[in-house]
C-alpha positions as CSV (number, residue, x, y, z in Angstrom):
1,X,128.3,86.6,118.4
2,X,125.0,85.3,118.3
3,X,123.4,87.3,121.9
4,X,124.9,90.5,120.5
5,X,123.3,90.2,117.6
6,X,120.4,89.1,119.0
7,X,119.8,91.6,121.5
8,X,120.3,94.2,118.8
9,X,117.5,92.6,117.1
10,X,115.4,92.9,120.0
11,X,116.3,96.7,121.0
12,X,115.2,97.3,117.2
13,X,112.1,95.7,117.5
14,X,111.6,97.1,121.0
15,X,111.5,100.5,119.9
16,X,110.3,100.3,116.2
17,X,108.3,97.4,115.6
18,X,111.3,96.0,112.9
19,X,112.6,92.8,112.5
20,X,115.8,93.7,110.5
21,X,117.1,91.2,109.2
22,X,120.1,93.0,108.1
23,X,121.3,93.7,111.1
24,X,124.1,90.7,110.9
25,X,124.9,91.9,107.6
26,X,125.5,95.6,109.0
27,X,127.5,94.4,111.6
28,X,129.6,92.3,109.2
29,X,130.2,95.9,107.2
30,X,131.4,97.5,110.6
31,X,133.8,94.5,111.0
32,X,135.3,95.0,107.6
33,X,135.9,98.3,108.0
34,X,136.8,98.7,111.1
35,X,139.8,96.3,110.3
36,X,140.6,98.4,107.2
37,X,140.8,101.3,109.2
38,X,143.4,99.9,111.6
39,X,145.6,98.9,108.5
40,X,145.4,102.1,106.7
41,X,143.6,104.9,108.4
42,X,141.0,105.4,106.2
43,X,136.7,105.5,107.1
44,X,135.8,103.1,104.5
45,X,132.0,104.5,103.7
46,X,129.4,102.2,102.7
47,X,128.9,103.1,99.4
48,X,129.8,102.3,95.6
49,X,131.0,104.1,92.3
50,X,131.6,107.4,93.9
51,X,134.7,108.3,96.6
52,X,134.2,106.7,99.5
53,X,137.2,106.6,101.5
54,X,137.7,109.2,104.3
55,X,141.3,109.8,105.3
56,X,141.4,109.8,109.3
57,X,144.2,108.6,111.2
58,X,147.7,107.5,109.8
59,X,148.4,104.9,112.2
60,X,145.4,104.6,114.7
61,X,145.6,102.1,117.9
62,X,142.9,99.4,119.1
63,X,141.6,101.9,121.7
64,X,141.5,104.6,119.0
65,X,139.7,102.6,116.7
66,X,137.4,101.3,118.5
67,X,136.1,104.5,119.5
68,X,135.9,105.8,116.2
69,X,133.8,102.8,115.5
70,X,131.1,103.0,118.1
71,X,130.4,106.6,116.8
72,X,130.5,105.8,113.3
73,X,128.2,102.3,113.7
74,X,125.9,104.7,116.2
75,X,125.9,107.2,112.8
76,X,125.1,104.8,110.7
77,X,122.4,103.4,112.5
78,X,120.9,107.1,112.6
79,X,121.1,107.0,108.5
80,X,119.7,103.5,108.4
81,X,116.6,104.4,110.9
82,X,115.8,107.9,109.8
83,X,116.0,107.4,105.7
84,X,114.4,103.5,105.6
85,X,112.6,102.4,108.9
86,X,111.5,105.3,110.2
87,X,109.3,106.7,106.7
88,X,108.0,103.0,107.2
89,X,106.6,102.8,110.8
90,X,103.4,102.5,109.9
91,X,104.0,100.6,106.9
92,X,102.4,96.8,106.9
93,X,105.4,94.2,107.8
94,X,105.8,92.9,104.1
95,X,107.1,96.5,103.8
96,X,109.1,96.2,106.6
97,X,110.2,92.5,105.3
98,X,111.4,94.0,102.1
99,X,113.6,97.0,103.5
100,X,115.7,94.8,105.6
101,X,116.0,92.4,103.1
102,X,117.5,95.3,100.5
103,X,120.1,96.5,103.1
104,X,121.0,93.0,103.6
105,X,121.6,92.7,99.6
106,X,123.2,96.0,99.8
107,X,125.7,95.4,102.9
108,X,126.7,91.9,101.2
109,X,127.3,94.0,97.8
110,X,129.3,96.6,99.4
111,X,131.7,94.2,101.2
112,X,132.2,92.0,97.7
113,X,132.9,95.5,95.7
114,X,135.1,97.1,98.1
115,X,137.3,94.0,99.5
116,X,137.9,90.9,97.0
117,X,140.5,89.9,99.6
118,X,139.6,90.0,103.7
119,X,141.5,92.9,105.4
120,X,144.5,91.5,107.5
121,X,142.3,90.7,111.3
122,X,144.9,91.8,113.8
123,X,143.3,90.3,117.6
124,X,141.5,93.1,119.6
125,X,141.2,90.7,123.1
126,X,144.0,89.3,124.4
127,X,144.9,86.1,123.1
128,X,145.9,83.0,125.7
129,X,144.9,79.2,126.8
130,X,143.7,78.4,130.2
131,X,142.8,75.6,131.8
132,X,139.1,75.4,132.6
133,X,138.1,72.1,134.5
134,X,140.8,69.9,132.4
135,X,140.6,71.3,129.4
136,X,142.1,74.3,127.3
137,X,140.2,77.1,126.1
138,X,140.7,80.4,124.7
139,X,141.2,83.8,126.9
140,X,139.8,85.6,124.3
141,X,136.4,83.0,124.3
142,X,136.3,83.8,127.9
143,X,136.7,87.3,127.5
144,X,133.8,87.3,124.9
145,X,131.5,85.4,126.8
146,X,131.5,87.2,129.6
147,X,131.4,90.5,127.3
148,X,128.2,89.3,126.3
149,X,126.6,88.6,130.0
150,X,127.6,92.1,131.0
151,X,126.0,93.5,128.3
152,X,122.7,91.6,129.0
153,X,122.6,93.0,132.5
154,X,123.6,96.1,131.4
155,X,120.8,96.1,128.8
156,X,118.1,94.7,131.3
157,X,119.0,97.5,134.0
158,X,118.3,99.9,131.3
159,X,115.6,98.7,130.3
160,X,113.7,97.9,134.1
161,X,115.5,101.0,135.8
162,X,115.8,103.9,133.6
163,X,113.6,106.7,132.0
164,X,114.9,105.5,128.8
165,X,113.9,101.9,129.2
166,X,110.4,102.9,130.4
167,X,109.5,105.2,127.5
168,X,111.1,102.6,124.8
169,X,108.3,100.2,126.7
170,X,105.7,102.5,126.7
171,X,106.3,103.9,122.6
172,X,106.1,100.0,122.2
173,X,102.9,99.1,123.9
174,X,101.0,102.2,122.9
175,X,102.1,104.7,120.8
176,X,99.1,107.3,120.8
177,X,99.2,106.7,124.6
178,X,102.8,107.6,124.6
179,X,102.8,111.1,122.3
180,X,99.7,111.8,124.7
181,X,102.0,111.5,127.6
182,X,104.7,113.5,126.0
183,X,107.2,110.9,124.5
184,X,108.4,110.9,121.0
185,X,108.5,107.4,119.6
186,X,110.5,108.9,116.7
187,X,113.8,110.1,119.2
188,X,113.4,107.1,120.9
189,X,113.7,104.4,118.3
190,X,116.3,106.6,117.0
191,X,118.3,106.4,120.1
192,X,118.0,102.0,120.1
193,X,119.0,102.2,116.4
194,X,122.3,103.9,117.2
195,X,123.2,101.6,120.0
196,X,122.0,98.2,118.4
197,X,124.0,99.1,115.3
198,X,127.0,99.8,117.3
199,X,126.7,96.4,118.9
200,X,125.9,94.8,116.3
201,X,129.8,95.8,114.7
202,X,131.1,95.7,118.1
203,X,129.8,91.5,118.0
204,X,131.5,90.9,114.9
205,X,134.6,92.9,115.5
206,X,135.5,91.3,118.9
207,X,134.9,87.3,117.3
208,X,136.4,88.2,114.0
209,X,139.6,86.6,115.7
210,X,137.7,83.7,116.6
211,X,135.2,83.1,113.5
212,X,136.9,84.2,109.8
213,X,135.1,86.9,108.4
214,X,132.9,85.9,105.5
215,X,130.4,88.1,103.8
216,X,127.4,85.8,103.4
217,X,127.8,82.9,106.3
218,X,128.2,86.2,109.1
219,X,125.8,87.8,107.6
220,X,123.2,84.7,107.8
221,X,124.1,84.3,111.8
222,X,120.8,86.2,112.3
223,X,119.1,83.0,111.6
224,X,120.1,81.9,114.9
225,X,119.8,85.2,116.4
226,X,116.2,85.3,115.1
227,X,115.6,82.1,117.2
228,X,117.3,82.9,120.3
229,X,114.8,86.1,120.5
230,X,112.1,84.3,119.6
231,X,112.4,82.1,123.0
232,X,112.6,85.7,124.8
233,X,109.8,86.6,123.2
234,X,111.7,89.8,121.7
235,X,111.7,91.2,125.1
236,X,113.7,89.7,127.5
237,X,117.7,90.8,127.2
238,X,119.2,88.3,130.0
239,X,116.8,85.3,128.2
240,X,118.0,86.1,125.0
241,X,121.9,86.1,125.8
242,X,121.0,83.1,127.6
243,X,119.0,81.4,124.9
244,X,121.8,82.8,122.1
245,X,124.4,81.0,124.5
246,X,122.8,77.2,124.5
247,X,122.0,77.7,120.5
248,X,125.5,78.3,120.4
249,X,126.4,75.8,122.2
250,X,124.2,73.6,120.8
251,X,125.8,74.1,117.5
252,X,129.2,73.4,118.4
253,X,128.4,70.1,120.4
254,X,126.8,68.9,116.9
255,X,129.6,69.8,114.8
256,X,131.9,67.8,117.5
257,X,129.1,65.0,117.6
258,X,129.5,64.3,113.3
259,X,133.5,64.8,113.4
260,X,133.3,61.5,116.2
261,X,130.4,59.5,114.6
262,X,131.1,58.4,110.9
263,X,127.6,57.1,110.5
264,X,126.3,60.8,111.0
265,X,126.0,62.6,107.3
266,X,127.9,65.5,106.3
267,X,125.6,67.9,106.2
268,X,125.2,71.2,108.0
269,X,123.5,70.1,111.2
270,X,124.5,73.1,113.9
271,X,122.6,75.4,110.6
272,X,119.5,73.6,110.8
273,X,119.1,73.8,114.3
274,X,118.1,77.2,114.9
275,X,115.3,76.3,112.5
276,X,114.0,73.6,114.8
277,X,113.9,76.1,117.0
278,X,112.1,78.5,115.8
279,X,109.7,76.1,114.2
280,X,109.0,74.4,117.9
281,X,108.4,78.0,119.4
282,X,106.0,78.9,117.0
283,X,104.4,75.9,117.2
284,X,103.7,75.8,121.2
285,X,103.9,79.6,121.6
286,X,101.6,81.0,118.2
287,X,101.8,84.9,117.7
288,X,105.7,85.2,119.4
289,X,106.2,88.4,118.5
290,X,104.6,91.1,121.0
291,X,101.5,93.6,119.1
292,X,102.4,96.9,118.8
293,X,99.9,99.4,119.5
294,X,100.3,102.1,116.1
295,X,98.9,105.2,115.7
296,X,97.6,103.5,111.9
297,X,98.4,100.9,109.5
298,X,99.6,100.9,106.1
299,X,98.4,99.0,103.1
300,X,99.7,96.2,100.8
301,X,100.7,97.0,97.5
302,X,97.6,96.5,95.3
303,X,96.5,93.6,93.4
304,X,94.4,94.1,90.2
305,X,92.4,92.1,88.8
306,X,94.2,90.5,85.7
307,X,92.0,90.8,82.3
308,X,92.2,90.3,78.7
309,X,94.6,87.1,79.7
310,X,94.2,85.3,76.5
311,X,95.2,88.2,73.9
312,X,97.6,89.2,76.1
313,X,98.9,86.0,76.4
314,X,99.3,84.9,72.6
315,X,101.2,88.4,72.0
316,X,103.7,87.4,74.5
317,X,104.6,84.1,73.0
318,X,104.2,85.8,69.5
319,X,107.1,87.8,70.5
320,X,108.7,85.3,72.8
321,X,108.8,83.0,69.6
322,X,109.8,85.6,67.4
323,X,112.8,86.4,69.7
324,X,113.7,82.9,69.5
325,X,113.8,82.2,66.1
326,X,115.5,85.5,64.9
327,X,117.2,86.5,68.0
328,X,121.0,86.0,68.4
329,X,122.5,83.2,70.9
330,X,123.1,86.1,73.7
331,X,119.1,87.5,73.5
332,X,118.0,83.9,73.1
333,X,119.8,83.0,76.3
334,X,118.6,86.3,78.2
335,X,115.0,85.3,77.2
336,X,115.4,81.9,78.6
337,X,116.7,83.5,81.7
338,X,113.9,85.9,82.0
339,X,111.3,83.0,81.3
340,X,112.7,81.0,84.1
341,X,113.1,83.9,86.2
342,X,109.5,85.4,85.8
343,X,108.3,81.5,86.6
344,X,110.2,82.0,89.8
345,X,109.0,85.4,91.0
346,X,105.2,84.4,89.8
347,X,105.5,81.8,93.0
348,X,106.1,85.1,94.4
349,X,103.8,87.0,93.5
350,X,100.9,84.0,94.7
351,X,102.2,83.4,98.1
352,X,103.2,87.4,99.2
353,X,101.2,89.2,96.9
354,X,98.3,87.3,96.9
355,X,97.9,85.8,100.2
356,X,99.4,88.3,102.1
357,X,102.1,85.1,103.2
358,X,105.8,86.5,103.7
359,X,108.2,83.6,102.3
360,X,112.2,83.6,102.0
361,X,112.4,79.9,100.7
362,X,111.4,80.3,97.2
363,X,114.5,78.8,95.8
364,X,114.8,76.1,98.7
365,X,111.4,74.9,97.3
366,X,113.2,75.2,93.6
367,X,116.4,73.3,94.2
368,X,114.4,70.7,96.3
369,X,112.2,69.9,93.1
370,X,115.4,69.8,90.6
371,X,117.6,67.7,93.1
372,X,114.3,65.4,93.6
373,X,113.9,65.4,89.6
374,X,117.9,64.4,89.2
375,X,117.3,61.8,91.3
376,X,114.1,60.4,90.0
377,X,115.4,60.6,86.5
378,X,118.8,58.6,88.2
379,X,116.0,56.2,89.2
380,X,114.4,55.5,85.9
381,X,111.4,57.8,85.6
382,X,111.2,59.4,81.9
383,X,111.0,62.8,81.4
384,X,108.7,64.5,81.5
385,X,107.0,62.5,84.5
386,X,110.4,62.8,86.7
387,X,109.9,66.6,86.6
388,X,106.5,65.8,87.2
389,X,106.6,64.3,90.3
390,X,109.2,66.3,91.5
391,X,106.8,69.2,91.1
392,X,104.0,67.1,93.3
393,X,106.6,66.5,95.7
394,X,108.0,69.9,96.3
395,X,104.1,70.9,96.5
396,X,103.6,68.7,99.5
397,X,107.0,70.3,100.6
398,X,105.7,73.6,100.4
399,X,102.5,72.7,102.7
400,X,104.7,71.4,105.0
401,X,106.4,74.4,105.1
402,X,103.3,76.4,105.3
403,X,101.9,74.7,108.4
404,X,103.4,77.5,111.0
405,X,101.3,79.9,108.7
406,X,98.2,78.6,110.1
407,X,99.3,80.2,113.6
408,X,101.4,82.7,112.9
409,X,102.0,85.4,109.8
410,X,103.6,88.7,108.8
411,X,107.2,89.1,110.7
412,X,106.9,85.6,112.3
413,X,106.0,83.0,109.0
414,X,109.1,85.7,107.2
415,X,111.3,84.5,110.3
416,X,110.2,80.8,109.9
417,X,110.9,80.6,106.2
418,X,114.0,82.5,106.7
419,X,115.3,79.5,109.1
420,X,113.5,77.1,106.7
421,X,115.6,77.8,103.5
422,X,118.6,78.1,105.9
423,X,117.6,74.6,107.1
424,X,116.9,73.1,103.7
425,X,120.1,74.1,102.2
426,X,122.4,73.0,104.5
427,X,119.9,69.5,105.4
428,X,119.4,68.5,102.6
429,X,121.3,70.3,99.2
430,X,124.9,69.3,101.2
431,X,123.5,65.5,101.5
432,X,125.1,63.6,99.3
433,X,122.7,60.5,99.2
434,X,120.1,64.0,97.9
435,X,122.3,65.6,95.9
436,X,124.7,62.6,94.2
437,X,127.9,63.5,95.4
438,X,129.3,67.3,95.5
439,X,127.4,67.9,92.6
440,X,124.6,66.6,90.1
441,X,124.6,65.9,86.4
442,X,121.7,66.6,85.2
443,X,119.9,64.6,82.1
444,X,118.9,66.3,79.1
445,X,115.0,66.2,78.1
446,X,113.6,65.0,75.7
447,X,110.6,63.0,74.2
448,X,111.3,60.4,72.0
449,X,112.8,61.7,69.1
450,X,112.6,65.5,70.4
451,X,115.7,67.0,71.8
452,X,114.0,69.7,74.1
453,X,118.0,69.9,75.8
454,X,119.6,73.5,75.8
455,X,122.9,72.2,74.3
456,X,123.9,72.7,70.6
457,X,127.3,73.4,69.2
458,X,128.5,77.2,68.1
459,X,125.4,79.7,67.9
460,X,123.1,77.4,67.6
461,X,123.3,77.5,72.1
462,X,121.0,77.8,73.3
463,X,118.5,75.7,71.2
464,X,115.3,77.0,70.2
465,X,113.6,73.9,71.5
466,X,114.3,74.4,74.9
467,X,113.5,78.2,75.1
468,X,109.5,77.3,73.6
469,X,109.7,74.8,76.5
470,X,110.2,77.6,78.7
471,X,107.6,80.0,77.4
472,X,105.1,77.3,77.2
473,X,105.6,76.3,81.0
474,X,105.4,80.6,81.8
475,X,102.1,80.8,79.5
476,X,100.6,77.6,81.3
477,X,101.1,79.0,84.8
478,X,100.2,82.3,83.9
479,X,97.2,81.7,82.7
480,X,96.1,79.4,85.8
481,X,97.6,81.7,88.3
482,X,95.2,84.3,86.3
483,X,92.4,82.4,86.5
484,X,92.8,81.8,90.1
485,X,93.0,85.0,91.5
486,X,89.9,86.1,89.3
487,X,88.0,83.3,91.0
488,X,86.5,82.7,94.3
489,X,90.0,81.4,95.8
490,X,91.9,84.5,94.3
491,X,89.2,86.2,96.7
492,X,89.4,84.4,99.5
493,X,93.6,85.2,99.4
494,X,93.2,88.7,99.2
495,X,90.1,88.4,102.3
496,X,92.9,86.7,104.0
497,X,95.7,89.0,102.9
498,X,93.6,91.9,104.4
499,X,92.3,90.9,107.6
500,X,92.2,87.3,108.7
501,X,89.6,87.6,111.3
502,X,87.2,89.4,109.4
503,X,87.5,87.0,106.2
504,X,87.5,83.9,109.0
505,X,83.7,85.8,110.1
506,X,82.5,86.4,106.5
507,X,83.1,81.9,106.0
508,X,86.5,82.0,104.3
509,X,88.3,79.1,105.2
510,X,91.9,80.9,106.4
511,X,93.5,77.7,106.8
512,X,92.9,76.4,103.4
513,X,93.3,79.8,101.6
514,X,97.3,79.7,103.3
515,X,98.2,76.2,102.8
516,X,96.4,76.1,99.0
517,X,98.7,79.5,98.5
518,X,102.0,77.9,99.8
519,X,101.6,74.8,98.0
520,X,100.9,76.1,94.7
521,X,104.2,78.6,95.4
522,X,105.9,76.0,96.1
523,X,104.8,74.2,93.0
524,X,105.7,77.1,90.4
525,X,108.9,77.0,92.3
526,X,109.3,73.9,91.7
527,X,108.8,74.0,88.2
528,X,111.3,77.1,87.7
529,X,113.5,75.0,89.6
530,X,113.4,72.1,87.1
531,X,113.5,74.1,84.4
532,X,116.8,76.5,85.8
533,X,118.6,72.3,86.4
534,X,117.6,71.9,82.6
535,X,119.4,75.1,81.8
536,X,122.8,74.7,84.0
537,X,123.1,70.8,83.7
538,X,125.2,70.9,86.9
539,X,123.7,71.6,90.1
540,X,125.7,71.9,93.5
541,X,124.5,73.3,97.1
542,X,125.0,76.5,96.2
543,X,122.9,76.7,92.9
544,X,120.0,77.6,95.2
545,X,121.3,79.5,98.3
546,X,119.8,81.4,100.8
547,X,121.0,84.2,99.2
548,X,119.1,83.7,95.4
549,X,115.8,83.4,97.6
550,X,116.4,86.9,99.0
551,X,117.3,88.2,95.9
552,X,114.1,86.8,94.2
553,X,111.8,88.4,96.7
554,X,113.8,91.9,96.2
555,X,113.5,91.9,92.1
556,X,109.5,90.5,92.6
557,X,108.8,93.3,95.0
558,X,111.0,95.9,93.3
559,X,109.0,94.9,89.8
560,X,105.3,94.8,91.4
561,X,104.5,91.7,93.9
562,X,101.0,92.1,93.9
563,X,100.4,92.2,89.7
564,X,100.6,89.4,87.6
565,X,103.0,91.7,85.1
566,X,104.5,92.0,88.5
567,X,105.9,88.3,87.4
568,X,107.1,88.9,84.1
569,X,109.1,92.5,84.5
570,X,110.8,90.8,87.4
571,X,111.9,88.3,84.6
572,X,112.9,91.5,82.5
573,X,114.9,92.5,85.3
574,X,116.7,89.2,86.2
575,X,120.5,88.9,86.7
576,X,121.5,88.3,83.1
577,X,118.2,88.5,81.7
578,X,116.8,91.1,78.7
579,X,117.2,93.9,80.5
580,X,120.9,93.6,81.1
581,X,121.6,92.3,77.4
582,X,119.3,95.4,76.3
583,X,121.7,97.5,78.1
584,X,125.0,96.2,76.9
585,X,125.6,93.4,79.7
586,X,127.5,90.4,79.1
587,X,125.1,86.8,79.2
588,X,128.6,85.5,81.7
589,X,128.9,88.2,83.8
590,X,126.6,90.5,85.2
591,X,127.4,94.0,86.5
592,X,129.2,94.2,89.5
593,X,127.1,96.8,90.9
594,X,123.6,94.8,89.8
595,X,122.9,93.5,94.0
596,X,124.0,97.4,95.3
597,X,121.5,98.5,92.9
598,X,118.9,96.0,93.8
599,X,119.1,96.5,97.1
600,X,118.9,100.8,97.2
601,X,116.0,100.4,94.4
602,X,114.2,97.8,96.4
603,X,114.5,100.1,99.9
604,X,113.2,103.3,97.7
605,X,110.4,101.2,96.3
606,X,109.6,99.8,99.7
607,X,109.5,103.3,101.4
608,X,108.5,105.5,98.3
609,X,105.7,103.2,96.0
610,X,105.3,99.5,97.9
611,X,103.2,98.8,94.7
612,X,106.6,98.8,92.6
613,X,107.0,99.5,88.6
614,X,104.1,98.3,87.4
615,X,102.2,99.6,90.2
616,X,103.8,103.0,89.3
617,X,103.0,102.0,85.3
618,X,99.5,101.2,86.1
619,X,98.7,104.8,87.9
620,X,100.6,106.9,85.9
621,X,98.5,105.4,82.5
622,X,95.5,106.2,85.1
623,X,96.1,109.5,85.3
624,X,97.3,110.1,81.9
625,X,93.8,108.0,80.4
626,X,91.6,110.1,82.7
627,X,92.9,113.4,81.9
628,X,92.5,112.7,78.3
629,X,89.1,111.6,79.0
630,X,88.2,114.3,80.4
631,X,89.6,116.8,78.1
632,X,87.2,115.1,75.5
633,X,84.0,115.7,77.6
634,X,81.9,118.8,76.1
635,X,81.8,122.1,77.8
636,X,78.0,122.8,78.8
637,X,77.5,126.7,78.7
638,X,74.0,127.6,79.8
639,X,72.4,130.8,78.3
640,X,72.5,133.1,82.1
641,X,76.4,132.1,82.0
């Protein structure tokens, strides 16, 4: 599974310059429907609240459907490349980032709305032990494997020996010099699109009898597909089936290795590997991923310069405080949310829209401060010094993290924090000595006699007490993240953001401008995460998945990642937050469709206005201000006229 996927991943790249990190998630669609088809004939389309079920075949057979499934994934990789990728070839990578990461939302939303239970997997291979060299192993194992080595020669024979192969190089390497020698990038990337997407459900078809379908753990396989074409470079087909293979491997010897040592934790070693992987290759290799030569290059959403931040400022809290005190339990909670929320995507908003930094670990940086605070807390520290430290903690955390930035950035540091949130979540957050057990209780706060704890009884939940906790810790880091980026380090991010070599030439200190960004991400992380333990009292593994991180980056981009209001209307548009209580929404259950939605808005936004809501706020008042001054000017009329 993982070389299919991964040599999709490089064909994409190959011919389009993007790292989709979606394509797992695609191919886990494909797999889902392709199995639904078998059962009951119907073309399951991926898409929500309007018919989407195509009657085909009353009874189709594996041959049959199989067929109809490389034409429809080759179809749908068309749609995906021609409406989202291609508008954003010469789009800068955070652009690029974003895209994937809204299919990926979408995909996994599509699956969860269309099949609460997994379609009945009937086995495609044949299905039989043999003995290999003493011991039994699967036909169908076999069967795959050597599947997967065909392809690769296939693929590099393709690449080395056809016209096709050639021009897909030559788009790559130079695209001016290839439209002056008559090739159209455009059909060509078109053309790896079809046929990576079609492998790419072809890979999770064929294993679905070995590997149980899941929505979220097959889509994340393109962590380690990620690394495995990473040590080809994103170039070599037969190394990266043959890197894919000893990851694999890899991954299965560890999980034998903990079930026969009991001294070994618990914890999800064969996921954190591909992370060490990736982490050593960009260390000893730098810049992995091969320049592309583009005809021009995009811009990043812009970031202005924040001002009036202390009137602006006290009105928020007015109102925040007003909320609070009249609002009803339901708007009291969506505030809380939203203030916790906009705390999160203001890490954001420092790291990516600031210092131009791609990171999908914001909420491994968040559950590593609340765990850490649990356990400080266990250990006798008094609040609020527990959280405290835990902040510091998750700060050093976060430069750590941000080392591989000093060598490598754009599509490589969004591929290292990718593995690194994989790697934190299943390292540490499933460690019991971290963690407490399965779960962790966390203690209320207070100080002295002040209850500053979200629990009350009836509508008096939540308290009033904790939500002015929450606005004061959002005003606090507002105002300093303000402040910074109108000073002479908010300057040196954005030199960095724009050009690193030119900002290195004019004396900015690149090195420090990246790590001083990551850590103090990591530190308004941290202090979101804290303050989201305060609010749920139990935390388990899963209260800051991989998934949540992904999510966060979608909403902060979607709502403006480069503006500080950026910050706070991704808080407006939180899961649960004002917006959806404004709207009718239940504080316990959000809408089914919110992540579909999330992820088609945050694909439009990424190909249609990168600089989001506000961004689309800010120009529209633009316009709107400058017309009206203008209309006010006097008309000069000379006599001759």
């Amino acid at each position: 599974m993982i070389a299919a996927l991964a040599m999709g991943v490089v064909m994409t790249y190959r011919s389009s310059g993007v790292v989709n990190f979606a394509h797992a998630a695609t191919g886990t669609y494909l797999a889902f429907a392709f199995f639904e088809f078998r059962e009951t004939g119907d073309l399951v389309l991926p898409l929500f609240a309007i018919p989407h079920r195509i009657p085909l075949l009353p009874r189709p057979t594996v041959v049959t459907a199989l067929l109809v499934f490389v034409v429809f994934g080759a179809l749908l990789g068309l749609v995906i490349h021609t409406l989202v990728f291609r508008p954003l070839r010469h789009a800068p990578g955070l652009a690029r980032v974003v895209a994937s990461v809204g299919l990926f939302l979408y995909f996994w939303a599509v699956i969860g709305l269309e099949w609460q239970l997994t379609p009945t997997v009937r086995p495609v291979l044949p299905r039989s032990n043999v003995m290999v060299l003493g011991r039994l192993v699967g036909s169908d194992r076999l069967l795959l494997g050597a599947m997967v080595v065909l392809l690769a020669a296939v693929l590099w024979a393709l690449s080395r020996h056809t016209r096709f192969g050639l021009v897909t190089t030559a788009s790559a390497e130079n695209e001016k010099g290839a439209l002056l020698a008559g090739i159209n990038p455009e059909r060509i990337a078109a053309l790896n699109w079809m046929i990576a997407t079609s492998l790419a459900g072809l890979a999770m078809i064929f294993s679905a009898q070995i590997v149980a379908l899941d929505p979220l753990n097959n889509a994340l396989l393109i962590v380690p597909a990620l690394a495995a074409a990473l040590i080809a470079g994103f170039r070599s087909y037969p190394i990266t089936a043959a890197a894919a293979l000893g990851i694999g491997m890899a991954q299965s010897w560890l999980l034998n290795l903990q079930s026969d040592i009991d001294w070994l934790p618990d914890v999800g070693l064969q996921q954190g590997l591909p992370f060490l992987v990736i982490l050593a290759v960009m260390v000893f290799r730098g810049e992995s991923l091969p320049t592309r030569g583009h005809l021009r290059e995009g811009r990043y959403p812009v970031a202005p310069e924040p001002r009036a931040i202390w009137p602006v400022t006290v009105a928020l809290i007015a109102a925040a405080v007003a909320l609070l005190s009249f609002g009803e339990s339901s708007w009291r909670f969506a505030l809380i949310t939203s203030v916790i929320f906009a705390v999160m995507a203001l890490s954001v908003v420092v790291v990516t829209g600031f210092v131009g930094q791609i990171s999908l670990a914001p909420y491994a940086f968040a559950g590593f401060a609340a765990f850490s605070m649990v356990r400080l807390t266990d250990a006798g520290l008094p609040f609020p010094i527990a959280p405290l430290v835990a902040v510091a903690l998750t700060g050093c955390l976060g430069v750590l993290v941000g080392l591989p930035a000093v060598k490598v950035r754009g599509l490589n540091l969004a591929i290292v924090t990718l593995g690194a949130a994989v790697a934190i979540q299943e390292l540490l957050f499933k460690w019991d000595w971290f963690v407490g057990g399965t779960s962790a209780q966390v203690p209320e706060p207070a100080v002295g006699p002040i209850d500053l704890s979200i629990t009350a009884a009836g509508d008096a939940y939540p308290r009033v007490a904790f939500g002015l906790m929450c606005v004061v810790v959002l005003a606090v880091c507002g105002v300093l993240v303000a402040n910074l980026r109108r000073s002479n380090t908010g300057l040196s991010w954005l030199a960095v953001r724009a050009n690193e070599q030119a900002a290195a030439a004019a004396g900015v200190n690149v090195r420090m401008a990246k790590l001083s960004g990551f850590a103090l991400s990591a530190v308004l992380a941290g202090l979101g995460g804290c303050l989201l333990a305060y609010q749920r009292l139990t935390l388990s593994a899963d209260s800051f998945g991989v998934f949540s991180s992904l999510s966060l980056v979608a909403l902060t981009y979607l709502a403006g990642i480069a503006a500080m209001s950026g910050s706070l209307t991704a808080g407006i548009l939180a899961p649960v937050g004002l917006l959806a209580i404004a709207t009718g929404g239940d504080v316990g259950n959000p809408s089914e469709y919110q992540f579909a939605v999330s992820g088609l808005l945050l694909v439009a936004m990424a190909v249609l206005y990168p600089d989001g809501i506000t961004g689309f706020v800010r120009a529209g008042w633009h316009r709107v201000s400058g017309w009206l001054n203008r209309s006010r000017q006097p008309v000069v009329v000379s006599r001759d006229t």
